[in-house]
N, C-alpha and C positions, 0 to 999 in steps of 0.2 A: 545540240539543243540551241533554238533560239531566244536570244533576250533582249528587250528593250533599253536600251540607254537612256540614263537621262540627259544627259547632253543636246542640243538643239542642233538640226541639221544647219549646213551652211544655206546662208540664202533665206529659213523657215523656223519655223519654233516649235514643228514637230520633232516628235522623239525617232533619233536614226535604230535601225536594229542593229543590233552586231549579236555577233556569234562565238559560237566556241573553239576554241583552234582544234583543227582540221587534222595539224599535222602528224599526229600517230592513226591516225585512220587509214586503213588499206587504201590504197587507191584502183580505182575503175579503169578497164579500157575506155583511153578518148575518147568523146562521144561528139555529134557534132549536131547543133540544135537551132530551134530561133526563138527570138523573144517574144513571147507572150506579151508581156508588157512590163515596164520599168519604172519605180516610185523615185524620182531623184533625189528629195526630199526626205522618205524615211529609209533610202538608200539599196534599197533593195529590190527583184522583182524575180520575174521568172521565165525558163527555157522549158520549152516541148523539142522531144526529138525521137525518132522514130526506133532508134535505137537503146533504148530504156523506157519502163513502163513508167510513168508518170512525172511530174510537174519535177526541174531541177530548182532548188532558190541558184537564187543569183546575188551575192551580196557585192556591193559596190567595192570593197574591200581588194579583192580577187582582178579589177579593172585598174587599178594606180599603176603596176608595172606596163599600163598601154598606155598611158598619160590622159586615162576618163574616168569620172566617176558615175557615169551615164553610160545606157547607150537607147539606141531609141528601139520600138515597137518592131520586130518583122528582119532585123539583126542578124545574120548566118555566126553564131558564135561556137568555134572551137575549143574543149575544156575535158578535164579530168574530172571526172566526176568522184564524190565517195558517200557509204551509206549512213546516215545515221538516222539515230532514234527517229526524228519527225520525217524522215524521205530524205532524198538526194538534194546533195548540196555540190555545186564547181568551187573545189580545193583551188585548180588552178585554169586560167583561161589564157591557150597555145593561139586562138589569131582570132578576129573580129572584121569580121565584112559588113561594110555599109552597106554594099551595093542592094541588099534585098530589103534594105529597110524599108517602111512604109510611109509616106509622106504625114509631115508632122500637122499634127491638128491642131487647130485652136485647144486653149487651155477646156473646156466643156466643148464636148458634140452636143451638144442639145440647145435649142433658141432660145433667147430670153425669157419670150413670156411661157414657153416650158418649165423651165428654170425657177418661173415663178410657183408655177402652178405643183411645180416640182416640193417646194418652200411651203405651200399651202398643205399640202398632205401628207409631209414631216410633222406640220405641228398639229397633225389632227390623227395623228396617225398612235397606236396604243404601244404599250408596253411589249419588250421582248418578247416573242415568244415561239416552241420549237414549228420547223416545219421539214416536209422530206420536197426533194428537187423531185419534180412530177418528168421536167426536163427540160433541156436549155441550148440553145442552138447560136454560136459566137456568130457565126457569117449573119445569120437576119437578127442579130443585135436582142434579142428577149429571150425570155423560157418561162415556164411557171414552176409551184412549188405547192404543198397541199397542204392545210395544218391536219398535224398530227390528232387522231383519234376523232378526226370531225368529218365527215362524208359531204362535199358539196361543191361548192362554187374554186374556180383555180383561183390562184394568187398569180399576178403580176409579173414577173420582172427586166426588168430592165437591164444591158451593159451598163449602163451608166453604172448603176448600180451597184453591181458587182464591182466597177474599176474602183467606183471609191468607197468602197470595203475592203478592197486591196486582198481579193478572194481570190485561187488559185480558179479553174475553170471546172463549171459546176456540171457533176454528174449524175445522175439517175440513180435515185435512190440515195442519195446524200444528204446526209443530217446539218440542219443548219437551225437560226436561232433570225427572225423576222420582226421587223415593228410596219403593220398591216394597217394599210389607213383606205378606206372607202371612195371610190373616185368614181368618175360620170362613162366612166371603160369598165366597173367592176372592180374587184383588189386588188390592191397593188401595193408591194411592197418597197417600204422608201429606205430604208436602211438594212443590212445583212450582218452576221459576225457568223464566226464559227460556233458549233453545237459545244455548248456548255462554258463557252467563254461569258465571263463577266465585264464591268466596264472597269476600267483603270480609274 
């Protein structure tokens, strides 16, 4: 199970996650994966790998005996996997390749006056509320989503978005929880959480 710390990441004053120990848990044949992407910050992120179905966490924990608390996006990371209640978790990680990493981005991919216009349609934008992934494609950076029970127009979204929801990668037919604000493209949704999560 995952939990939230109150303690303040190094460097940030968000909250880091930590986890439940691992270690009476069976363990998985080594698996070998890459990085989705990685939260420095609240210390964790995530592995795809062709050899297990679905998203591994990655908690920063599992990286101190390589001397990182990091690693970056696109990463060839080797690891034991094991299962628990929320999915697949790396108990232990056997080597770490740079070599495939992805060239580091500015803090935002997105331009200033994006950025803005981004800022504008957060604060115009309404209350939570549920929607299903219509579908979402990482390589061209968007996907949309439908509100529930409402027949009409797509919603939005955006990578951006999704990275800083800090959302595992969004699949078809997946239940999520949206704040939907009106833009000069049609909707578009500025913020994401998980289905039935509340705010802290």
């Amino acid at each position: 199970m995952v939990r939230t710390s109150l303690q303040p990441a190094v460097g940030g004053n968000q909250a880091v996650m930590e986890i439940d120990d691992t270690s009476n848990e069976p363990e998985m044949d080594a698996i070998v994966g890459r990085v989705k992407w990685f939260d420095a910050t609240r210390g964790f992120g995530f592995l795809v790998s062709e050899q297990v179905e679905g998203d591994v966490l990655l908690h920063f924990s599992v990286l101190r005996e390589h001397g990182r608390r990091s690693v970056p996006e696109g990463a060839t990371i080797e690891c034991v996997p094991v299962r628990l209640d929320r999915g697949l978790q790396a108990k232990k990680v056997l080597a770490i390749d740079l070599s495939s990493a992805l060239p580091q981005q500015p803090r935002s991919s997105i331009p200033a006056a994006e950025r803005a216009d981004r800022k504008a349609l957060a604060d115009a934008a309404g209350e939570f509320e549920s929607v299903e992934v219509k579908w979402f494609n990482r390589v061209r950076g968007y996907g949309f989503v439908n509100r529930l029970g409402a027949e009409g127009e797509d919603v939005f979204v955006h990578m951006e978005t999704v990275r800083t929801s800090h959302l595992p990668e969004l699949q078809p037919g997946q239940m999520l929880e949206a704040r939907i604000a009106p833009s000069n493209k049609g909707l578009t949704a500025v913020e994401l959480r998980g289905f039935g999560e509340s705010e802290e």
